[in-house]
NUBARO-678251 format. One record per residue (C-alpha): residue number from 1; residue in three letters; x, y, z. Coordinates in Angstrom, 3 decimals, always signed. Layout:
BEGIN
@torke: NUM&torvo: ALA&u: X&v: Y&w: Z .
...
//
This chain:
BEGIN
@torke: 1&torvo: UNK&u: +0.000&v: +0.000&w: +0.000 .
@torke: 2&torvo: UNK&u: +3.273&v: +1.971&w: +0.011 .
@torke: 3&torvo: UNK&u: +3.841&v: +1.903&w: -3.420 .
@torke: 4&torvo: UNK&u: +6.635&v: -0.345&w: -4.005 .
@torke: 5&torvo: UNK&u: +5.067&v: -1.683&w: -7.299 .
@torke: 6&torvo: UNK&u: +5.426&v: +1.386&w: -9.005 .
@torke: 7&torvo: UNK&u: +2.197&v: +1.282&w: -10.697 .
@torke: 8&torvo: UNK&u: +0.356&v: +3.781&w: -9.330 .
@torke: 9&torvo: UNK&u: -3.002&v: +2.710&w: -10.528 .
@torke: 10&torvo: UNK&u: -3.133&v: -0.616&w: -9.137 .
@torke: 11&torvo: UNK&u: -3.297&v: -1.282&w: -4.884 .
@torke: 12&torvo: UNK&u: -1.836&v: -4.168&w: -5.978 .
@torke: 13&torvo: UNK&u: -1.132&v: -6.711&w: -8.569 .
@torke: 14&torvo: UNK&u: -1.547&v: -10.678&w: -8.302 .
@torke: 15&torvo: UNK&u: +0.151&v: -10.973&w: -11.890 .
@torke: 16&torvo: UNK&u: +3.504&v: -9.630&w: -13.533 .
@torke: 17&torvo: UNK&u: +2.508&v: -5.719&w: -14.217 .
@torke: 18&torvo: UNK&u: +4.897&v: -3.263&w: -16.105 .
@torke: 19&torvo: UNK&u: +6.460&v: -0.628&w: -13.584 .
@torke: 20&torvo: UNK&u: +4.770&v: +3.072&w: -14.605 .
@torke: 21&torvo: UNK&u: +6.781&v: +5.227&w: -16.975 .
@torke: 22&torvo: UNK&u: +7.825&v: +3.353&w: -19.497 .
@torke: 23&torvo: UNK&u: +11.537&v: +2.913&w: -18.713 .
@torke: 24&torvo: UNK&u: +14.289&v: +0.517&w: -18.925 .
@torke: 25&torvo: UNK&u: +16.364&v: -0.342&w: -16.392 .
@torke: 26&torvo: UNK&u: +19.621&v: -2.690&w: -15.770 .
@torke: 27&torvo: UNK&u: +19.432&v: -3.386&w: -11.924 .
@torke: 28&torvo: UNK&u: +16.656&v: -3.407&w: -9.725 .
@torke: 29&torvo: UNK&u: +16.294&v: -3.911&w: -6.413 .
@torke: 30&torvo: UNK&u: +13.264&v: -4.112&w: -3.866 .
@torke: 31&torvo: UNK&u: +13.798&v: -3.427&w: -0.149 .
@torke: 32&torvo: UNK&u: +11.150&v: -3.978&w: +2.849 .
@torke: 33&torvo: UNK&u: +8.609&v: -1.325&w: +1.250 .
@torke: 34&torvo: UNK&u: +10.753&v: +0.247&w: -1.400 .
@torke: 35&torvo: UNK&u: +12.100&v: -0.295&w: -4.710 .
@torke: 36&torvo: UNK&u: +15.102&v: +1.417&w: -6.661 .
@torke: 37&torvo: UNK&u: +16.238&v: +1.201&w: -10.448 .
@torke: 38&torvo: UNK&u: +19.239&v: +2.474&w: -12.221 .
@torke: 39&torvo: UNK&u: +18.279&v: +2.916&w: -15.702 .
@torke: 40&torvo: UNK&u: +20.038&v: +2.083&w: -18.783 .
@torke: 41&torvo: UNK&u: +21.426&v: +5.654&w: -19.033 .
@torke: 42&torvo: UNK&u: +22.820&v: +5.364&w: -15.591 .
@torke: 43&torvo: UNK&u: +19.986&v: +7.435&w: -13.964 .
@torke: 44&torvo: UNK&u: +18.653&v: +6.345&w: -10.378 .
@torke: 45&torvo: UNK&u: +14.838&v: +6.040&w: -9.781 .
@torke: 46&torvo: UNK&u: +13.099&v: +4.810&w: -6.153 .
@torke: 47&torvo: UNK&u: +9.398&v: +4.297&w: -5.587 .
@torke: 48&torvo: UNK&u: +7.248&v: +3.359&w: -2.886 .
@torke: 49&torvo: UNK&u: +7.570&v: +4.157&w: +1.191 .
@torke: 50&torvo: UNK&u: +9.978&v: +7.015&w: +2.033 .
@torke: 51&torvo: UNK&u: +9.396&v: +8.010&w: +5.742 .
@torke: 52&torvo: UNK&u: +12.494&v: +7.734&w: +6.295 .
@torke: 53&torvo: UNK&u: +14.315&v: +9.321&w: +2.853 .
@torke: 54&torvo: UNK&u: +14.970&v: +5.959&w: +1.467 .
@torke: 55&torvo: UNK&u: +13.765&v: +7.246&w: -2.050 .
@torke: 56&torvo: UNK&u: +16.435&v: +9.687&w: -2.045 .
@torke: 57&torvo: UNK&u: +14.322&v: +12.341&w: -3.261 .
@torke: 58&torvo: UNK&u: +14.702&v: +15.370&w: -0.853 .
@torke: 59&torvo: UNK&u: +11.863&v: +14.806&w: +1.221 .
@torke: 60&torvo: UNK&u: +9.980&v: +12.598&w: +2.697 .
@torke: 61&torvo: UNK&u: +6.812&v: +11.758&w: +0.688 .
@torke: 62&torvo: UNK&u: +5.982&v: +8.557&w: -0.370 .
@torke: 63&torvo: UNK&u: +5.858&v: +7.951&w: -4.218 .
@torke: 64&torvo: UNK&u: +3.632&v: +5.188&w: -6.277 .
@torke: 65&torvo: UNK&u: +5.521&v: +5.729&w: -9.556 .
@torke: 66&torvo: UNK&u: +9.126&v: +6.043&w: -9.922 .
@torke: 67&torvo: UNK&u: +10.741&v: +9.032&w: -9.385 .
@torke: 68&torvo: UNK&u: +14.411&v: +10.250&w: -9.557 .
@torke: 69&torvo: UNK&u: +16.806&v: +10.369&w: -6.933 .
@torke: 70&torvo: UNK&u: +17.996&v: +13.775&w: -6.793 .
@torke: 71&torvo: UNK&u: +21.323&v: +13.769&w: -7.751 .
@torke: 72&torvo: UNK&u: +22.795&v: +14.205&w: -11.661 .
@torke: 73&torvo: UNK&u: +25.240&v: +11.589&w: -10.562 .
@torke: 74&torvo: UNK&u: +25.348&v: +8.166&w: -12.827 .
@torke: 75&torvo: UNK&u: +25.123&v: +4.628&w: -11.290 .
@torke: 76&torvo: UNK&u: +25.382&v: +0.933&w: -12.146 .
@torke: 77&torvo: UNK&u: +23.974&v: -1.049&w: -9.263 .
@torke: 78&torvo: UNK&u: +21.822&v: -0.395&w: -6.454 .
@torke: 79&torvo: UNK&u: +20.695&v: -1.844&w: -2.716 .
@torke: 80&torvo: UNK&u: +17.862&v: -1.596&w: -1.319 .
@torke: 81&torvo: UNK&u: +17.120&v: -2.859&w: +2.091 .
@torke: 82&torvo: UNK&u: +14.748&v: -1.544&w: +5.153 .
@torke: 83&torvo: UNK&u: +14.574&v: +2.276&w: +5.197 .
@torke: 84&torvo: UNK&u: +18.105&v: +2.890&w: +3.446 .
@torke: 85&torvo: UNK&u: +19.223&v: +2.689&w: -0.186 .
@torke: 86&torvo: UNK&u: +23.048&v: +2.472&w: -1.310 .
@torke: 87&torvo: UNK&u: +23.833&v: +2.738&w: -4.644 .
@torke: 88&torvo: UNK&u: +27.697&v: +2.550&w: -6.638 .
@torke: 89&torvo: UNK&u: +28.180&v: +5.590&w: -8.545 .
@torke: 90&torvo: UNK&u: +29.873&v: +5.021&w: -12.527 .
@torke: 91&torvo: UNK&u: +32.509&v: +7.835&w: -11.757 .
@torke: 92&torvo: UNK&u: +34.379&v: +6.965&w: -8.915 .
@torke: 93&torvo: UNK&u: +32.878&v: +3.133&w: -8.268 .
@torke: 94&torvo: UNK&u: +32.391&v: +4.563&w: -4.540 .
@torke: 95&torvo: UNK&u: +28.653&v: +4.222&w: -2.339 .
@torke: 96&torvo: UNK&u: +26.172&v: +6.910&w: -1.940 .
@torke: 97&torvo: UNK&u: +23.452&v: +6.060&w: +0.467 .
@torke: 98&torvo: UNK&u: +20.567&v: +7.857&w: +2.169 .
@torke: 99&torvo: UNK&u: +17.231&v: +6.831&w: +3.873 .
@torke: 100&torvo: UNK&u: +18.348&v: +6.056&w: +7.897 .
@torke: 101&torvo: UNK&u: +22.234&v: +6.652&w: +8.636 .
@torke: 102&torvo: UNK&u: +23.237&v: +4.522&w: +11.455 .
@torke: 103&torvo: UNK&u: +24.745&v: +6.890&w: +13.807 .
@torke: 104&torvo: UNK&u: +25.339&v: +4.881&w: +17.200 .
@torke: 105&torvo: UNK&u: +23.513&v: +1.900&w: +19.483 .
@torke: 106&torvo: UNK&u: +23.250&v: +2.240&w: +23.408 .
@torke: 107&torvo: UNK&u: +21.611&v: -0.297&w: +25.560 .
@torke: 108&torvo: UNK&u: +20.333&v: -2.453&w: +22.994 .
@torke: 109&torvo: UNK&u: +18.670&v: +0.461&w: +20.588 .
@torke: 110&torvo: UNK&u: +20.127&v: +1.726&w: +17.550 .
@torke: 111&torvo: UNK&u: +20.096&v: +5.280&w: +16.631 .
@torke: 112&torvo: UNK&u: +19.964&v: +6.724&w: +12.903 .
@torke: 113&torvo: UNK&u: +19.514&v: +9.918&w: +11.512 .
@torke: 114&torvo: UNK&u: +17.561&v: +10.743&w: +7.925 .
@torke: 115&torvo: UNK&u: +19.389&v: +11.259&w: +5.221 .
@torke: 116&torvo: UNK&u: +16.733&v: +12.086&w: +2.725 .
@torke: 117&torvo: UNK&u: +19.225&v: +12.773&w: -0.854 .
@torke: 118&torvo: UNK&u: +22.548&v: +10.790&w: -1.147 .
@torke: 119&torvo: UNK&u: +25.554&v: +11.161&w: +0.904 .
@torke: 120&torvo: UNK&u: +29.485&v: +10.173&w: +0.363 .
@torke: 121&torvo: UNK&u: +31.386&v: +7.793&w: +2.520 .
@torke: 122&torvo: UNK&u: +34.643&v: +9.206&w: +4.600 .
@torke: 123&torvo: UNK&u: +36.264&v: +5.611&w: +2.758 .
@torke: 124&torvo: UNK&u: +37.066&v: +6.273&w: -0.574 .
@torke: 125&torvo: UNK&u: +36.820&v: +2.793&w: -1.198 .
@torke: 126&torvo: UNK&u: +35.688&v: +1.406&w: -4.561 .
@torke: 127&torvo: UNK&u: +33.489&v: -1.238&w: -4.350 .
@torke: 128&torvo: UNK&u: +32.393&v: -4.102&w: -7.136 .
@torke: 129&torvo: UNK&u: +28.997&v: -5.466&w: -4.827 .
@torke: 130&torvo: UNK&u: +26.596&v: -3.821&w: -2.335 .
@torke: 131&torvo: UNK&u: +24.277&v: -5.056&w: -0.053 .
@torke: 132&torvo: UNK&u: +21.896&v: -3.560&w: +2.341 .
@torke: 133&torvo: UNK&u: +19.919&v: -5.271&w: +4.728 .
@torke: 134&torvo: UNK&u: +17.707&v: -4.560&w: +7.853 .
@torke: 135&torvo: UNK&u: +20.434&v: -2.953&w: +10.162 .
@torke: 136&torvo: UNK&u: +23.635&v: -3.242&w: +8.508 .
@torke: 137&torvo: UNK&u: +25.284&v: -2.938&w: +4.973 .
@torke: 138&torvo: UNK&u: +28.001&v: -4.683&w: +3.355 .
@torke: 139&torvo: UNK&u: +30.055&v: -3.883&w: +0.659 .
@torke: 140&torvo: UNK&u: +33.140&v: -6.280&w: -1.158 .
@torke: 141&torvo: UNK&u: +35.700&v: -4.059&w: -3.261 .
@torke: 142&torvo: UNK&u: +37.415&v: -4.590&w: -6.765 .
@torke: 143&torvo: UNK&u: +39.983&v: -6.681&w: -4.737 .
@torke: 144&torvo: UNK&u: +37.995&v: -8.973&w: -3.035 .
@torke: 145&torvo: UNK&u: +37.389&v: -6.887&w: +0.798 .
@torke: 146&torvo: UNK&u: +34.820&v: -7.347&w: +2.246 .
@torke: 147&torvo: UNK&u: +33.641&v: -4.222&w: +4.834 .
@torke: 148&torvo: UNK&u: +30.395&v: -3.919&w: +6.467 .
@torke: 149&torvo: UNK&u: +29.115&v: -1.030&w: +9.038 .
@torke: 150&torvo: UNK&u: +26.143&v: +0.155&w: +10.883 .
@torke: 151&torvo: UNK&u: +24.478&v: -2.219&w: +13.589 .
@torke: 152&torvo: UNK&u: +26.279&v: -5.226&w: +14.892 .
@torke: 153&torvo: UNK&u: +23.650&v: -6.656&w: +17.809 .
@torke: 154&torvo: UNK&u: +24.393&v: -9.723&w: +16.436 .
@torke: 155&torvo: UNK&u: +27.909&v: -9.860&w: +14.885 .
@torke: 156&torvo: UNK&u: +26.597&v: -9.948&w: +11.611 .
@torke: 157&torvo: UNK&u: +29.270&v: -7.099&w: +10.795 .
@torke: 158&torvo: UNK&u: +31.769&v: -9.838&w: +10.953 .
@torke: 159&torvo: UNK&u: +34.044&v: -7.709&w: +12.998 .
@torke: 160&torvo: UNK&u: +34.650&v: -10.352&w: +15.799 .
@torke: 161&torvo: UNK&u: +32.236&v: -8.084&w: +17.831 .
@torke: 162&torvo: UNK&u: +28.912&v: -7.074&w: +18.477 .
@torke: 163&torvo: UNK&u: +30.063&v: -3.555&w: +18.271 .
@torke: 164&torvo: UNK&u: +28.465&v: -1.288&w: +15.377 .
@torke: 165&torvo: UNK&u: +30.751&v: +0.949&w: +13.530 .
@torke: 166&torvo: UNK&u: +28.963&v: +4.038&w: +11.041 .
@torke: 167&torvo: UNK&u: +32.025&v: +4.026&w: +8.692 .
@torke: 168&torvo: UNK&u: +33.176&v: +0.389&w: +7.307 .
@torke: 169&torvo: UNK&u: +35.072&v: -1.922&w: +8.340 .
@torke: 170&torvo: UNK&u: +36.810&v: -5.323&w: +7.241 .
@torke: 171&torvo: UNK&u: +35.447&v: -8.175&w: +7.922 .
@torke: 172&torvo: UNK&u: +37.668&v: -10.757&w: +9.856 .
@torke: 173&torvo: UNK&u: +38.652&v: -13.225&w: +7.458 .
@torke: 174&torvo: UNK&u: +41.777&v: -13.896&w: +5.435 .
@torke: 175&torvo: UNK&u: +40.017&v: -14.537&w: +2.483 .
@torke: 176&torvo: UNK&u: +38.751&v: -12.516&w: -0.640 .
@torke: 177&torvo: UNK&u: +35.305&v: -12.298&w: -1.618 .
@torke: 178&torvo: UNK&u: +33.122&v: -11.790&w: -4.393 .
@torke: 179&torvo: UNK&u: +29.787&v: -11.168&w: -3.260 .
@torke: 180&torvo: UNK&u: +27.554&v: -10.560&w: -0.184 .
@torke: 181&torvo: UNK&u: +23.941&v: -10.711&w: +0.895 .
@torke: 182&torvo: UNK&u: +23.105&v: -9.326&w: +3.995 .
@torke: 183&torvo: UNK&u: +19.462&v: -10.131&w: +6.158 .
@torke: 184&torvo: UNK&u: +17.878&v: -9.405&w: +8.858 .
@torke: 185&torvo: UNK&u: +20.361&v: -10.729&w: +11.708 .
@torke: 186&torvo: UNK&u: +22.952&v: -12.506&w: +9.674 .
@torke: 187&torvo: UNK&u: +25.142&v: -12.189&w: +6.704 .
@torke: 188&torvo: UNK&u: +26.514&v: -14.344&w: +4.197 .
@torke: 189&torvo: UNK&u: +29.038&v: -14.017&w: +1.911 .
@torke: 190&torvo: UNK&u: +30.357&v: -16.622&w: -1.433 .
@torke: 191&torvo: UNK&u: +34.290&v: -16.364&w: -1.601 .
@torke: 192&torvo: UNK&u: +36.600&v: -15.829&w: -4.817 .
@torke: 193&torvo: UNK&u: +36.701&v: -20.212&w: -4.115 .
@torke: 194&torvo: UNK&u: +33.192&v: -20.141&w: -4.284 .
@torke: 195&torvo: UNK&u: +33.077&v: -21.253&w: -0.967 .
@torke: 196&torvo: UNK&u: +30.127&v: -19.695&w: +1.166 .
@torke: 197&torvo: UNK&u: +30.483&v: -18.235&w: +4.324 .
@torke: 198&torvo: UNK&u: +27.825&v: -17.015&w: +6.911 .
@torke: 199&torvo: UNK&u: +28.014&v: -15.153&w: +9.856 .
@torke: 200&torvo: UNK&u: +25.478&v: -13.480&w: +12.779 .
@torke: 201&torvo: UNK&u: +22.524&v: -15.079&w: +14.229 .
@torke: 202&torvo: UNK&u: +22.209&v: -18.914&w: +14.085 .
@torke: 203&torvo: UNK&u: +19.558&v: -19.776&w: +16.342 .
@torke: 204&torvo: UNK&u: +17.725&v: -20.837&w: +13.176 .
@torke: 205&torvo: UNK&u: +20.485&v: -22.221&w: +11.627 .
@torke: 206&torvo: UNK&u: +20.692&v: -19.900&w: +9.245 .
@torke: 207&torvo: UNK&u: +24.656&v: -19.397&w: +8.986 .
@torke: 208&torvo: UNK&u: +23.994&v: -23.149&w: +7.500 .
@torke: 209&torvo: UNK&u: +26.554&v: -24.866&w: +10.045 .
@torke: 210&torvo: UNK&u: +26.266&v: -26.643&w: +13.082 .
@torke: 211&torvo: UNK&u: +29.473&v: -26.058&w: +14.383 .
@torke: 212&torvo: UNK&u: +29.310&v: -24.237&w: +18.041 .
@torke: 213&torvo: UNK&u: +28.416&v: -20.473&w: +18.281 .
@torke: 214&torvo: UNK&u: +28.467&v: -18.381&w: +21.716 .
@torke: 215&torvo: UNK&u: +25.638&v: -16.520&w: +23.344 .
@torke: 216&torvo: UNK&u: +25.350&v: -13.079&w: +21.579 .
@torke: 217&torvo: UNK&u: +23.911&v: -11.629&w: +24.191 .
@torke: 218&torvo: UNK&u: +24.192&v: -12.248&w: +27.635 .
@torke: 219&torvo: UNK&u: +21.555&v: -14.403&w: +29.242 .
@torke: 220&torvo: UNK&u: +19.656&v: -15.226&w: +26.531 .
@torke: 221&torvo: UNK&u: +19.566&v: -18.474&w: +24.676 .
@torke: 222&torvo: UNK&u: +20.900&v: -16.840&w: +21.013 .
@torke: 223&torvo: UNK&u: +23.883&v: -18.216&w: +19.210 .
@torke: 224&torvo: UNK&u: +25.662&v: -16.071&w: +17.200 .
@torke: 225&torvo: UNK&u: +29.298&v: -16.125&w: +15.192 .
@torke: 226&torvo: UNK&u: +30.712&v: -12.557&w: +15.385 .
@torke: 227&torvo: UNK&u: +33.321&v: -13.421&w: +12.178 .
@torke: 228&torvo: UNK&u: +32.523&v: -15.603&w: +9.085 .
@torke: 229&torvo: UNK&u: +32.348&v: -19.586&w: +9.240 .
@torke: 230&torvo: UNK&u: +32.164&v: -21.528&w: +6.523 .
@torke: 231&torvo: UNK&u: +28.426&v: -23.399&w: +5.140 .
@torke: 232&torvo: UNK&u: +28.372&v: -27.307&w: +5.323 .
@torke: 233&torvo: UNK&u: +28.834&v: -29.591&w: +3.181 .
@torke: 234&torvo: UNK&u: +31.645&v: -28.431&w: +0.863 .
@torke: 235&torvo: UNK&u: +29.510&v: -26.769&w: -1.676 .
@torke: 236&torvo: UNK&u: +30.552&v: -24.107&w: -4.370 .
@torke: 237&torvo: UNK&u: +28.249&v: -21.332&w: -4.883 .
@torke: 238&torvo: UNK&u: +27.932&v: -18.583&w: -7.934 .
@torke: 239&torvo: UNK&u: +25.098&v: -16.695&w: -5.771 .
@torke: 240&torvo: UNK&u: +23.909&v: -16.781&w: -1.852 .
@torke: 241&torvo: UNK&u: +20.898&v: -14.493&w: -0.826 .
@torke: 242&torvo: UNK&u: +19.856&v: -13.913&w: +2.674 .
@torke: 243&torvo: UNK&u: +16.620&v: -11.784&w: +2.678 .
@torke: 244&torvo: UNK&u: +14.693&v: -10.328&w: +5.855 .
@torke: 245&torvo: UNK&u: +13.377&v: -13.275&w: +7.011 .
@torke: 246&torvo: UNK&u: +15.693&v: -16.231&w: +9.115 .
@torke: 247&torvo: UNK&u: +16.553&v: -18.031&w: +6.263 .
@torke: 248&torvo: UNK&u: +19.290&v: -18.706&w: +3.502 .
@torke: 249&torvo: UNK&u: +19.450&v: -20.191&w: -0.093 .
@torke: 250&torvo: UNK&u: +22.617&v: -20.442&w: -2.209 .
@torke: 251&torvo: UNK&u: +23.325&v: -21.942&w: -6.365 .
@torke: 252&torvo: UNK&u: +26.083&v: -23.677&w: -6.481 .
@torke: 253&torvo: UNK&u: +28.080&v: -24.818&w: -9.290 .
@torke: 254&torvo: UNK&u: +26.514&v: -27.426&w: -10.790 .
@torke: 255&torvo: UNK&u: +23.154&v: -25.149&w: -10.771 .
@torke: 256&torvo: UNK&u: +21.656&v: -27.105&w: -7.936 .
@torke: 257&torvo: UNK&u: +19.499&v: -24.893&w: -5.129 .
@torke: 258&torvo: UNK&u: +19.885&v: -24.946&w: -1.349 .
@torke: 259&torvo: UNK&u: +18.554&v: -23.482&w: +1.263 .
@torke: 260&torvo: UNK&u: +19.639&v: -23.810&w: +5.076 .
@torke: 261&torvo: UNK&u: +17.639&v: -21.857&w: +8.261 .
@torke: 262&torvo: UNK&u: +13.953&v: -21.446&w: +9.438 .
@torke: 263&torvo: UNK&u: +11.900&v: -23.323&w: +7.445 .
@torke: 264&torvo: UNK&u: +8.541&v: -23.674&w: +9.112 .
@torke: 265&torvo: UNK&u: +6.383&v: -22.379&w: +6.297 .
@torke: 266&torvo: UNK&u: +8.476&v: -23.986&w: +3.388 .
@torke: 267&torvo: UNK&u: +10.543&v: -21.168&w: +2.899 .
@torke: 268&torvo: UNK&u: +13.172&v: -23.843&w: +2.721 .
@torke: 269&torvo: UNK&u: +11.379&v: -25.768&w: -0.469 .
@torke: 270&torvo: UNK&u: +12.846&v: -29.371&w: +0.415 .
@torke: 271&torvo: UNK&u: +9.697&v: -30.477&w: +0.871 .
@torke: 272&torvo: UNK&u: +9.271&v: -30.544&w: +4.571 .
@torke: 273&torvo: UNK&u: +7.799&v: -28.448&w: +7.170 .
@torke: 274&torvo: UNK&u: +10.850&v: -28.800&w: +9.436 .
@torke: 275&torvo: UNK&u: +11.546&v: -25.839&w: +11.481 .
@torke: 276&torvo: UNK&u: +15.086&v: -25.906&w: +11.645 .
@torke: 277&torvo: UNK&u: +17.710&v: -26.579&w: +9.216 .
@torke: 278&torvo: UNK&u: +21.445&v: -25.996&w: +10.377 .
@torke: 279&torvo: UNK&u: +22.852&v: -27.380&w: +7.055 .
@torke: 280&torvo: UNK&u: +22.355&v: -26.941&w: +3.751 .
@torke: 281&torvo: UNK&u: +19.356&v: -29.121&w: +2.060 .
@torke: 282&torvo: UNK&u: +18.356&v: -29.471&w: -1.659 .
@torke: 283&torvo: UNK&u: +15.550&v: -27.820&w: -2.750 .
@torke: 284&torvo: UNK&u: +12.768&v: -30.368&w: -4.321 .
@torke: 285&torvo: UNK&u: +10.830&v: -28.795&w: -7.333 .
@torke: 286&torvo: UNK&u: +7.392&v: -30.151&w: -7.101 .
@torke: 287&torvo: UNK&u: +6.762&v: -32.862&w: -10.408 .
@torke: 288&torvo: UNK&u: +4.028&v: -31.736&w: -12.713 .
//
């Protein structure tokens, strides 16, 4: 009801529906209750919910068709997660961002001021992928680092903390990455191997390893890993993609789908209703 569709004549629509405006685009990307578009000509567009300036558009007004961020800067790929928008700009390969900017957490609250048009990074780091999540963002450069920032309740910053940072920071790992998908508590990341790595919250299994975690938070039951450990099962991935929800799904090399994590509604597709999954199972298309 926000928008995010960007087809402002519909409240919503049960079958594929072309965005308003006639435009065509080379990366899209929806967030919680927002949705971004860099155009073929390099121009950035945002639709639906903006209370918090995640449309980038100078106020905060909520839009049903798309409508440009306000900046004559050109892009190539954009994030969009809950309330915040990053986007890689074509001239230097650096992040703009704006919707909430994570400023600092104290007793178990974050706090984040609007940032309603796009703002520069202090690191003048270039980066090849972006991904923005609920809390926290994550970024992987041209050489393989991999930096995140923002809110770290749960170590999924990577840091070997629970410590939030506004300005990124590497993630602990010897390694060199490729990409990164970040959720809602945990983060995952597929290595220039193609090994996949997770890190964060596992109470739901969703870093897709058994292997023991610690308590995140002092006395309550939550497991967490506050630096990358590696998925089970010795699997090569091209893509993993953790979303909002508690769960993860990776394509490995040989095109096969898994998913590890929460799984009681069959968010998991192996064919079960299992709640938890700590490793990663093969997803079951259903035979016609």
């Amino acid at each position: 009801m926000t928008g995010a569709l960007g087809i402002a004549r519909l409240p919503d629509a049960p079958s594929p529906t072309p965005v308003d405006g006639d435009m065509r685009f080379t990366s899209i990307s929806a967030g919680y209750d927002h949705t971004c578009a860099v155009r073929s000509n390099g121009e950035l567009w945002c639709w639906g919910a903006n209370a918090y300036g995640q449309l980038g558009t100078g106020d905060t007004t909520h839009r049903f068709e798309p409508t440009r961020v306000a900046t004559s800067e050109r892009f190539d790929a954009v994030s969009a997660g809950y309330a915040r928008t990053c986007a890689r700009a074509l001239d230097d390969g650096q992040l703009r961002c704006w919707g909430l900017r994570w400023l600092y957490s104290d007793s178990g609250f974050d706090y984040a001021q609007k940032e309603t048009v796009p703002y520069r990074f202090a690191s003048s780091l270039s980066v090849s992928d972006v991904s923005v999540g609920l809390g926290s963002l994550c970024a992987t450069s041209s050489a393989g680092l991999l930096v995140c920032w923002a809110s770290n309740t749960f170590g999924q910053l990577g840091n070997g903390s629970t410590v939030g940072t506004p300005e990124p920071l590497a993630v602990r790992s010897g390694r060199r990455f490729r990409s990164v998908s970040v959720g809602s508590i945990q983060t995952c990341a597929v290595a220039e191997d193609l090994t996949g790595w997770c890190w964060g919250n596992n109470t739901f299994g969703q870093l897709g390893t058994a292997a023991p975690t610690r308590a995140c938070i002092p006395g309550a039951e939550i497991l967490c890993s506050f630096e990358p450990v590696p998925v089970e099962g010795q699997l090569r991935f091209t893509v993993i993609s953790t979303g909002m929800g508690n769960h993860v799904c990776g394509i490995t090399t040989l095109s096969n789908l898994y998913c590890w994590g929460l799984g009681y509604a069959g968010q998991r597709g192996d064919g079960t209703l299992r709640s938890l999954a700590f490793a990663p199972v093969r997803v079951r298309p259903r035979r016609s």
